[in-house]
C-alpha positions in Angstrom: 37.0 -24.9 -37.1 34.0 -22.3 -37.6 33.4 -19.5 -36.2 30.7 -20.5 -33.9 32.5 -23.2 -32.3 35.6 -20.3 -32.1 32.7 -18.1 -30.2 31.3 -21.4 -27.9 34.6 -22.3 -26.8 35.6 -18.8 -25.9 32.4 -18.3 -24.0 33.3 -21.8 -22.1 36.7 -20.6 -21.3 35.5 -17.1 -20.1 32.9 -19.2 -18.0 35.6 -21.4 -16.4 37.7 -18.5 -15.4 35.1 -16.5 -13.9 33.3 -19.5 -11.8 37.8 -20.4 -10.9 37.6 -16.5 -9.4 34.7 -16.8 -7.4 34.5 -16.6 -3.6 32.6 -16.9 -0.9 33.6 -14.9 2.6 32.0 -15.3 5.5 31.7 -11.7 7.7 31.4 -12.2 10.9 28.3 -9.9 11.9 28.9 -7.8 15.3 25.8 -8.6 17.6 23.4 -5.6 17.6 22.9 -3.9 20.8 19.6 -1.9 20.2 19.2 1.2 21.7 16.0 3.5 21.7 14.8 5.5 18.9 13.2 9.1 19.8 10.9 10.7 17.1 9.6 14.2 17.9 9.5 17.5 15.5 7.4 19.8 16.9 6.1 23.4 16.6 6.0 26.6 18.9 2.8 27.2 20.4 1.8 23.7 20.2 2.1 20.4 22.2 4.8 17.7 22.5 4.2 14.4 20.5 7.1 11.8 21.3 7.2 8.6 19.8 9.6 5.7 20.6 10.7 2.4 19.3 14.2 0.7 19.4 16.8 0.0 17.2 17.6 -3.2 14.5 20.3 -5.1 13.4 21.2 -4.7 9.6 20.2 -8.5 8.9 16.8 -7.8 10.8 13.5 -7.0 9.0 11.5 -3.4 9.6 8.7 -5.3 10.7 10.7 -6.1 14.2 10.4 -2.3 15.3 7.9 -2.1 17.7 6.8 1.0 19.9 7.9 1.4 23.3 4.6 1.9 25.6 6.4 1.5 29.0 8.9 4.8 28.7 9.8 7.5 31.1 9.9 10.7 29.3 10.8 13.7 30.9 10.6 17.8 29.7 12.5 20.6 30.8 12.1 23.5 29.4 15.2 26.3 30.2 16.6 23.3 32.9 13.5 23.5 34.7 11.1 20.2 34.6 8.0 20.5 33.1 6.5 17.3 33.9 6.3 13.8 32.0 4.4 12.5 29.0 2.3 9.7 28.9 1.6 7.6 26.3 -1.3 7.0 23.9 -2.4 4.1 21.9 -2.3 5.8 19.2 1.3 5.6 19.0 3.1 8.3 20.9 3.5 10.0 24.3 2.1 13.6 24.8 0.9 16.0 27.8 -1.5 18.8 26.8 -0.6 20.7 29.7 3.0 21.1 28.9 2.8 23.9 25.9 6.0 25.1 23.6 7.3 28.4 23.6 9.3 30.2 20.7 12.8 31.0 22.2 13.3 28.6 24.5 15.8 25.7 24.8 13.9 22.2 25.6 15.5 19.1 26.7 14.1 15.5 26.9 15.2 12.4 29.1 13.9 8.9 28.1 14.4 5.8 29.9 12.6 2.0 29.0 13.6 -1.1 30.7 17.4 -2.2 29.9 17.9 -0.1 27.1 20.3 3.2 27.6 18.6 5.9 29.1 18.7 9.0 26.1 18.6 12.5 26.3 18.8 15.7 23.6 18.3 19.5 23.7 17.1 22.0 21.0 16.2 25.6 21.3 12.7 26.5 19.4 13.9 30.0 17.0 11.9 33.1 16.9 10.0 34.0 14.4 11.1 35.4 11.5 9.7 38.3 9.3 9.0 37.3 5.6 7.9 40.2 2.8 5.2 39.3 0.2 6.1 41.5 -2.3 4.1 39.5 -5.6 1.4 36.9 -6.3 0.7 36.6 -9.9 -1.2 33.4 -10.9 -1.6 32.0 -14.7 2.3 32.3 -15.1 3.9 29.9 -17.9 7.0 27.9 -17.0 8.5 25.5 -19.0 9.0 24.7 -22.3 7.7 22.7 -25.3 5.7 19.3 -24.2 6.7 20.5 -20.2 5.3 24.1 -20.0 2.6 24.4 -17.2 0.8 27.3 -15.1 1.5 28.0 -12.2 1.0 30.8 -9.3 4.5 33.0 -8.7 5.2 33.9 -5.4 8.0 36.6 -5.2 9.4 37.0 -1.2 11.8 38.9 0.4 13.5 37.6 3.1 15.0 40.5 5.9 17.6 38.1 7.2 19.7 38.9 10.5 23.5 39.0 10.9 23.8 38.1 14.1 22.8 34.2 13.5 23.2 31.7 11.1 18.9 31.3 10.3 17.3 28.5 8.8 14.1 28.4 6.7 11.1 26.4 5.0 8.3 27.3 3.1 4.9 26.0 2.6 1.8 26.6 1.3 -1.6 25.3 1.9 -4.9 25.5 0.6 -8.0 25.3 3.3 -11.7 23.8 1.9 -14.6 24.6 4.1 -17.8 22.0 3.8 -21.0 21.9 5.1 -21.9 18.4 6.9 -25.9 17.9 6.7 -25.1 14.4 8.1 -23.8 16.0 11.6 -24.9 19.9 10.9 -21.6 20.7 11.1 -18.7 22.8 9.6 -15.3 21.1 8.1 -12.4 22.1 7.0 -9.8 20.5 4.4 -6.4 21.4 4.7 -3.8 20.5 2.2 -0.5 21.3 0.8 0.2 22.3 -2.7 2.9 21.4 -5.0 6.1 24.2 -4.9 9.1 24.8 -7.7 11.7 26.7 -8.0 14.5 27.8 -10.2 16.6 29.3 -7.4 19.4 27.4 -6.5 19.8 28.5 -2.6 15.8 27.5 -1.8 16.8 23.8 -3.0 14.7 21.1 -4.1 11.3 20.6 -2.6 10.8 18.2 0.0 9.1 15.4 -1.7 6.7 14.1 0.7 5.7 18.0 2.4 6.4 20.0 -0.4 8.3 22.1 1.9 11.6 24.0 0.5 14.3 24.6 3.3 17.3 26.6 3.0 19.6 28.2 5.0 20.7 32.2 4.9 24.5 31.1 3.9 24.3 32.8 1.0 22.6 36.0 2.0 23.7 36.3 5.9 22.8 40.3 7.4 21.2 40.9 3.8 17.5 41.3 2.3 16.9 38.5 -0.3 14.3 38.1 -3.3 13.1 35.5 -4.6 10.6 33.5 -6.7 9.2 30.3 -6.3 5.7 28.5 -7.8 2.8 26.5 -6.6 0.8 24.8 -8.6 -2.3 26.4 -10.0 -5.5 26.4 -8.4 -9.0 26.8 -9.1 -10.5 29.9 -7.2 -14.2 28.6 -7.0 -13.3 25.6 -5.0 -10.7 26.4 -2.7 -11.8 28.7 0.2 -8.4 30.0 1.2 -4.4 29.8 0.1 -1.7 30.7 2.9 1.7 30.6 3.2 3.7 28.5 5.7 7.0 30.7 6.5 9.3 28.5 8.9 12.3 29.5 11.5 13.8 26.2 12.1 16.1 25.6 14.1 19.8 23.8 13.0 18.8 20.5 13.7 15.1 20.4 12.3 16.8 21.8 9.4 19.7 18.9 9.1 17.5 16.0 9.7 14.9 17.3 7.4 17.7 17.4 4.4 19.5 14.3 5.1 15.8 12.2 5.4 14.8 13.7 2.1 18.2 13.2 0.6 17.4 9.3 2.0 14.3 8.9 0.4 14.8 9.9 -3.1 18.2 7.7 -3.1 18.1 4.9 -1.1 16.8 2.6 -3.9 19.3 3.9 -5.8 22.8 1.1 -6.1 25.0 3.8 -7.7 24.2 6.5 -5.2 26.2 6.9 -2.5 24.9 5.5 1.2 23.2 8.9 3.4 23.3 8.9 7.1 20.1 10.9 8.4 20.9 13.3 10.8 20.3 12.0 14.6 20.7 14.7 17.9 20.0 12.2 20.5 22.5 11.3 22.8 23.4 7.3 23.2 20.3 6.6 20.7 18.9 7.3 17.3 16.1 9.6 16.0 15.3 13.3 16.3 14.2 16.1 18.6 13.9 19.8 17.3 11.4 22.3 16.8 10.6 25.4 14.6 8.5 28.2 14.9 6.1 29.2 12.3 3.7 32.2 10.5 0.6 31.8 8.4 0.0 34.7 5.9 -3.2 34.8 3.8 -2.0 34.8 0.0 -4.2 37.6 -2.1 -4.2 37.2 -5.5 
């Protein structure tokens, strides 16, 4: 006998064995009971936006998700009511009477049709003092094929004992242009790219470029350090600023867990990430931070 027809009839027994393994299981699917889906992060001095939808099975398609135009929605702001939102076609409920203030603890009660009725509560954090110490642009990081310039930012953060704190940093550039069609002023606003090599800012958010971190590391003490944003060219940008963030706990968890989602869920060897959630018999997020803009000289 050759050697090939050694090698064909190994294959076939191999074959044989594996199809004689083979099973097929039937898992019985609990019914889905969908419950409501809040959506709001929002920001001191600013308005409530509130979007809502409902949940899906795991064998149903995104496309099923629909908003939720009929809701109640409720404020209170320190246990006192605030009044209710009312929705917009453009896809979420709002009142632009009812503003947000740093320091205090909001609550919000929803209610649509049969669904369960869902509440959640989070307390907006003060602002926090950040230090500019250094902006130095044309910096060289890198090495080889990967070096690049960039603009180094070097911060120091006066963090408070008394707390646990949580962070984020942004920065954005501002474009001013002259409309002849409408004689009138506009301005773009955008977000530049951010690094860093210190390991307690973290990654950078991939779709806000926003680095968050907690003070875990450096509770009660002043902390330095450097990160980069990618280089700019002075003649066509108007204006740089930086973005500094006091978030509070659970802006800061479901921020983390979403972006851990995103850069993993198409992943089959990573391991499955549940995003963070606060509401109360439903799914989603409400929680708020309180921000500073500082005009970056350099």
């Amino acid at each position: 006998m050759t050697t090939i027809n050694i090698s064909i009839l190994y294959l076939l027994a191999v074959t044989i064995i594996i199809s004689a393994c083979e099973m097929v299981v039937d898992i019985d699917m609990p019914d889905h009971k969908p419950v409501l889906v809040i959506n709001s992060l929002f920001n001191s001095d600013s308005i409530f936006r509130v979007a809502v939808s409902h949940s899906i099975g795991i064998q149903e398609d995104a496309s099923d998700i629909t908003n939720i135009e009929n809701a109640t929605i409720e404020i209170l702001e320190n246990n006192i009511s605030l009044g209710s939102l009312s929705w917009l076609p453009i896809g979420f409920y709002t009142n632009p009477l009812i503003k947000i203030t740093a320091g205090a603890s909001y609550e919000i009660r929803v209610s649509a049709g049969d669904y369960p009725a869902v509440t959640s509560t989070n307390t907006i954090p003060l602002a926090k003092m950040i230090i500019i110490k250094q902006v130095k642009d044309s910096v060289k990081i890198g090495e080889a094929q990967m070096e690049q310039y960039v603009t180094e930012v070097t911060i120091e953060i006066p963090d408070q004992a008394a707390e646990v704190n949580f962070y984020a940093i942004q920065i954005y550039a501002e474009d001013t242009f002259y409309s002849s069609w409408d004689d009138s002023v506009w301005v773009n606003s955008y977000f530049l790219n951010l690094s860093t090599r210190d390991p307690v800012l973290g990654q950078t958010e991939e779709y806000t470029q926003m680095l968050k971190f907690s003070d875990e590391l450096f509770n009660g003490k002043n902390y330095s350090a450097i990160f980069y944003f990618e280089e700019t060219d002075k003649n066509s940008i108007d204006s740089v600023f930086l973005y500094f963030y006091s978030l509070s706990s659970s802006y800061y968890y479901y921020s983390v867990t979403k972006d851990l989602y995103y850069r993993t869920h198409n992943n089959p060897f990573s391991e499955p990430v549940q995003v963070y959630t606060n509401i109360e018999n439903g799914l989603g997020i409400f929680a708020g931070r309180c921000g500073s803009r500082i005009a970056l000289q350099y």
